[in-house]
N, C-alpha and C positions, 0 to 999 in steps of 0.2 A: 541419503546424504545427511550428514549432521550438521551441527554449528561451526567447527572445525574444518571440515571438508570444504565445505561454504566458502568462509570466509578465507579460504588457501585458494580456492578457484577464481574468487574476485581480484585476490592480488595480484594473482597468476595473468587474469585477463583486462586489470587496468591500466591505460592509456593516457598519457599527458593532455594529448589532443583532443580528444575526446571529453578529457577533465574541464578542458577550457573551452570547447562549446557546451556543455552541462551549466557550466557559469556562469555566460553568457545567458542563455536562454531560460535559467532557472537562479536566478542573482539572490538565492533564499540565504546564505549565507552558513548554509548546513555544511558538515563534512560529505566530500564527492570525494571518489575514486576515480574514477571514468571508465567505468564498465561500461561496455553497448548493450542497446537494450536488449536484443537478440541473445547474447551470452544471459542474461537474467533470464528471458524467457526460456532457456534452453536448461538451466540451473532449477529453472520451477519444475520443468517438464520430467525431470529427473527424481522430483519426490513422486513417492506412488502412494501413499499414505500418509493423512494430514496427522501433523505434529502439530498443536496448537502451542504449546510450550515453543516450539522451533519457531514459530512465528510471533511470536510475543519479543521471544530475544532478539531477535532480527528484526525490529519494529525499535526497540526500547534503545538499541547501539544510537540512536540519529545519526546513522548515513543516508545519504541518499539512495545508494544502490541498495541497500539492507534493506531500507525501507519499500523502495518498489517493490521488490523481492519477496518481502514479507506480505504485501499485497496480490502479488500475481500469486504465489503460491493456497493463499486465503480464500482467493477465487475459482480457485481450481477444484477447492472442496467445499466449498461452502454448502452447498446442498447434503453436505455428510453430517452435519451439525450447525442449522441453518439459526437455532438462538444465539448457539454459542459466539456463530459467525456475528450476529446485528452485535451481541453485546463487545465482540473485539472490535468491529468498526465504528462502534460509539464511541469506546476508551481511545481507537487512534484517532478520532476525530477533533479532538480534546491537543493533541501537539502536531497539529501540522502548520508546514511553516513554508509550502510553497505549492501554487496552481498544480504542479506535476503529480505532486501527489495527492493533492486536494482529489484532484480529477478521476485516478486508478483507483482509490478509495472507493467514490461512490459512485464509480460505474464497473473496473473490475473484480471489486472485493467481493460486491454481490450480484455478479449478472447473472448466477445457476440459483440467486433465489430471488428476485426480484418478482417475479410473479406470483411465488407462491405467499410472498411476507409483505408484500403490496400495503398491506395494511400498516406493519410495524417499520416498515421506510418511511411512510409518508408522517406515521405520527413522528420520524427521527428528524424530519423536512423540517413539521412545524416547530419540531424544540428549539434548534438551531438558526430558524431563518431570523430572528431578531436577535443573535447572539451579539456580544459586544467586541466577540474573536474574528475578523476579517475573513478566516478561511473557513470559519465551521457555517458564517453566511455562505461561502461559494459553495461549499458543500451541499445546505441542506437548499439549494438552488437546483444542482445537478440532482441528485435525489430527486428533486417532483420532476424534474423530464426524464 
């Protein structure tokens, strides 16, 4: 699937209702579509080969769906290019602006290398846990557990 395809499937599968619990429970103040998480999961599960460029742009839009998206999908390869991986969730670490994705960042962007890059998570813990960005603290938080 490409960029296009993507983002036709997200329109295709967004929901008012669902847009307004997203808002609710994610009050970040980001563009939401109201995609279910399921239809993202199901949209990652459909890449079979990591696009890093595909996920940069899907990261860079600030939707929220784009943005999980661009996450699950990251995590599904991670282990195919586990630097390239730490150095994209360093730079998305840098604009996040809500728990939800604070959270799928530094648990599912990299749970296929966290044991092997152990080392380069935790040096990414210490950079961040004194930041003066509210979410790249919750980050480099989640990161050391």
């Amino acid at each position: 699937m490409d960029l296009e395809e993507i983002r036709k499937s997200l329109k295709a599968a967004a929901n008012e209702k669902v847009k307004l619990s997203f808002e609710k429970f994610v009050p970040s103040g980001k563009k939401m579509s109201g995609v279910k998480v399921s239809v993202l999961n199901n949209i990652a599960g459909k890449i079979k080969e990591i696009d890093f460029d595909l996920v940069e742009k899907l990261w860079g839009n600030g939707v929220f769906e784009e943005q999980l998206l661009a996450v699950k999908i990251l995590g599904n390869f991670a282990n195919k290019d586990p630097e390239r991986t730490i150095k994209l969730v360093e730079k998305f670490s840098k604009n996040i602006s809500d728990w939800a994705i604070c959270d799928a960042l530094a648990i599912q962007g990299i749970r296929k290398i966290a044991k092997d890059k152990q080392k380069e998570i935790f040096a990414l813990s210490k950079k961040y846990i004194s930041s003066k960005n509210l979410w790249q603290r919750r980050f480099a938080n989640i990161l050391y557990y």
